[in-house]
C-alpha positions in Angstrom: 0.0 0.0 0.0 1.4 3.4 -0.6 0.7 4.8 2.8 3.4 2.0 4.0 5.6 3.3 1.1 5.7 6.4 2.7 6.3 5.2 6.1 9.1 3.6 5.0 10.5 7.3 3.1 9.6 9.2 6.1 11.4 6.4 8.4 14.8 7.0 6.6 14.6 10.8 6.7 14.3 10.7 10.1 16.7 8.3 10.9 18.6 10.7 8.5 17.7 13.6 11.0 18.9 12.0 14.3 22.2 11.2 12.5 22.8 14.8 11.0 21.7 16.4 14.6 23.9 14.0 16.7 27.1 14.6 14.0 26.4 18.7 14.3 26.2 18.3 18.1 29.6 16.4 18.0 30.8 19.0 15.7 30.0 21.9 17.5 31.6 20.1 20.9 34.6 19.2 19.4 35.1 23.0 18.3 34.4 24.0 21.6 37.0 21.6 23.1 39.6 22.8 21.1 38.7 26.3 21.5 38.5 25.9 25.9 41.9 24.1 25.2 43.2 27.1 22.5 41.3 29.9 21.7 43.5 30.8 18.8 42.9 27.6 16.8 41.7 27.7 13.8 38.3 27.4 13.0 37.9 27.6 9.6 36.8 24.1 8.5 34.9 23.8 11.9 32.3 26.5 10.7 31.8 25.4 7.8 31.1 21.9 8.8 28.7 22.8 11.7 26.2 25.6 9.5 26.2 22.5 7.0 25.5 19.8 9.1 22.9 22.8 11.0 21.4 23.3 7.1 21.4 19.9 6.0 19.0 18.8 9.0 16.0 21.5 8.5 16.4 20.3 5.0 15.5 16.9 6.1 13.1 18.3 8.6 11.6 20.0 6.0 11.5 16.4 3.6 9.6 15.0 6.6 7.2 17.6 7.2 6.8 17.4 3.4 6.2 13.6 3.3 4.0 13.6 6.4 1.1 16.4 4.5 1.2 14.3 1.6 -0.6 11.4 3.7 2.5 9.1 5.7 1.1 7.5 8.9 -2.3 8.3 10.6 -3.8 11.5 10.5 -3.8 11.2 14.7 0.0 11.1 15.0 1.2 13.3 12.1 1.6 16.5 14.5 3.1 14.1 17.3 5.8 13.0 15.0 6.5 16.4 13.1 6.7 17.9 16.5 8.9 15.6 17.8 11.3 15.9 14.9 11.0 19.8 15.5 12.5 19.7 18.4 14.9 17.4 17.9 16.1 19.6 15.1 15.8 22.3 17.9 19.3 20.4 19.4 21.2 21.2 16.3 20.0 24.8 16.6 21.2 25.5 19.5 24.5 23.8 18.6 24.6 26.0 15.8 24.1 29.1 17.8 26.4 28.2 21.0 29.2 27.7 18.1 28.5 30.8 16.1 28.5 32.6 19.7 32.2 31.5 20.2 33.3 31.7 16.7 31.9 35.7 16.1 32.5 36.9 19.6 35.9 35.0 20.8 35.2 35.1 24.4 38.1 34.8 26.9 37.7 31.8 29.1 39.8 31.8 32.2 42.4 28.3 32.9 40.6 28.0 35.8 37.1 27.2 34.4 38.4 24.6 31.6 37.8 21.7 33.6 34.4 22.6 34.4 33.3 23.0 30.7 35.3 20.2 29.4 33.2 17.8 31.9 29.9 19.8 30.7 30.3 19.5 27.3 31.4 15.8 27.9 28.2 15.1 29.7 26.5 17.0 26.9 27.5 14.6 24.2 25.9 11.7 26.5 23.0 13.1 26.7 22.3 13.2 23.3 23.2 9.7 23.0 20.9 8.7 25.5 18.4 10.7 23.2 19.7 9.4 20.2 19.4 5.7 21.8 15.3 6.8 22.5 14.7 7.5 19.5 16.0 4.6 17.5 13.9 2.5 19.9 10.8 4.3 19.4 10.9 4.2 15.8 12.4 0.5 16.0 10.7 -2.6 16.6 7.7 -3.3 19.3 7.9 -3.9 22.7 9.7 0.1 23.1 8.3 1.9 25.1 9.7 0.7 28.3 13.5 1.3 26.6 12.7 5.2 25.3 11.7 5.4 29.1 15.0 3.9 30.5 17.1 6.2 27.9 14.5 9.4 28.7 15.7 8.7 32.2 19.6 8.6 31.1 18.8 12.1 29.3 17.3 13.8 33.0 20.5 12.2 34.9 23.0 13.6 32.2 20.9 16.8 31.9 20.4 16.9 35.9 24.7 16.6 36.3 25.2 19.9 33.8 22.6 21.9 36.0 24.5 21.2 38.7 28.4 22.0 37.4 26.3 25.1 35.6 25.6 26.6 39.0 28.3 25.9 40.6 30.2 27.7 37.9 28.1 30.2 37.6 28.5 30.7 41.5 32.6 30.7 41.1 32.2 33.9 38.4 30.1 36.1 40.7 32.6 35.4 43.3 36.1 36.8 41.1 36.8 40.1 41.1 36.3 40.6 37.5 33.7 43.8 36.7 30.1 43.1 36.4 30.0 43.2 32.4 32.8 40.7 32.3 30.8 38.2 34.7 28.2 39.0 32.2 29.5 38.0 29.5 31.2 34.4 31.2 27.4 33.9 32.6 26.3 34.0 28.5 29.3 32.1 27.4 27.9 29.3 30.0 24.3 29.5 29.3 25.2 29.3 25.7 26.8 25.8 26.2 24.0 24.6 28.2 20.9 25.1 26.3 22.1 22.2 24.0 21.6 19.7 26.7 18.0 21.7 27.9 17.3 21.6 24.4 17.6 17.6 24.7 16.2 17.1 27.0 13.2 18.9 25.7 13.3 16.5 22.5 13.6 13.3 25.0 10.1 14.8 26.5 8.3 14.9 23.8 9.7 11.7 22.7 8.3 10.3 26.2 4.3 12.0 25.4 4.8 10.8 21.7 5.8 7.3 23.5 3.6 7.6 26.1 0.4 7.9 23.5 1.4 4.9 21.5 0.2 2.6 24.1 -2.5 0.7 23.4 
């Protein structure tokens, strides 16, 4: 039947999607590792991997939302899907901008806070491939929902541990002695990182109602 036909199109555009996201999340966290480490390296081939990788996943977003109007799966969970996707695509966008936030404005990050980051944007990358992990299950084979819950739960640990190192960094900037605009802009520097992982965790909710309203 062609409904099925388009099931299957709109399954490999999203697997497509999850893949593009997760690579422009690792992009943009490599970058930011290098930078933390250097902020003089160059970053040349990173931008222009990250605004593709950023570009080629609304494209596919787009694809699906395309495929989805023209009659793939039930009317009833067209919007859950399409909004799901949305905010998984919503990752990558904030990926996109925490890079471009770096790469425009070169903030100076003190030695002292290196660690601190390094572990955030470490535990950063896991939670996305605790996401990543939901999603494959969701759209995989029966018998899921119980796994997207056990990997939705991996995304609010992961997301939970970057709260935690984001306030107590946050706490350690007010404290210095640098002026007010300077703790400012540290604060933003931070925030910036951070809203990938709120961002993901975001997507893993939705995936959890989307889940959540598949059981029969």
């Amino acid at each position: 039947m062609l409904i099925f036909k388009k099931e299957k199109a709109v399954m490999k555009l999203i697997f497509r999607h999850i893949d593009k996201s997760a690579e422009c999340v690792q992009a943009t966290v490599d970058f930011l590792t290098a930078y933390i480490a250097d902020s003089h390296s160059d970053s040349t081939e990173a931008v222009q991997r990250v605004n593709s990788l950023e570009s080629e996943a609304d494209t596919l977003l787009r694809e699906i939302r395309d495929m989805l109007y023209s009659g793939a799966y039930l009317p009833q969970i067209r919007g859950d899907i399409y909004r799901l996707m949305s905010a998984i695509d919503g990752v990558s966008n904030k990926a996109e901008d925490c890079f471009d936030h770096f790469h425009y404005q070169f903030p100076e990050i003190p030695d002292d806070y290196a660690t601190d980051i390094d572990e955030i944007l470490d535990l950063t990358l896991e939670c996305f491939s605790a996401l990543q992990k939901g999603l494959k299950a969701y759209f995989g084979p029966k018998d899921k929902v119980e796994k997207v819950r056990k990997h939705g739960m991996r995304v609010s640990e992961f997301e939970s541990r970057i709260d935690k190192l984001e306030r107590e960094l946050t706490a350690r900037i007010f404290k210095t002695d640098m002026d007010k605009g300077e703790k400012l802009h540290q604060r933003r520097c931070l925030r910036k990182i951070t809203a990938i992982s709120d961002a993901t965790e975001d997507a893993a909710d939705q995936l959890q109602w989307v889940s959540v309203k598949s059981i029969v």
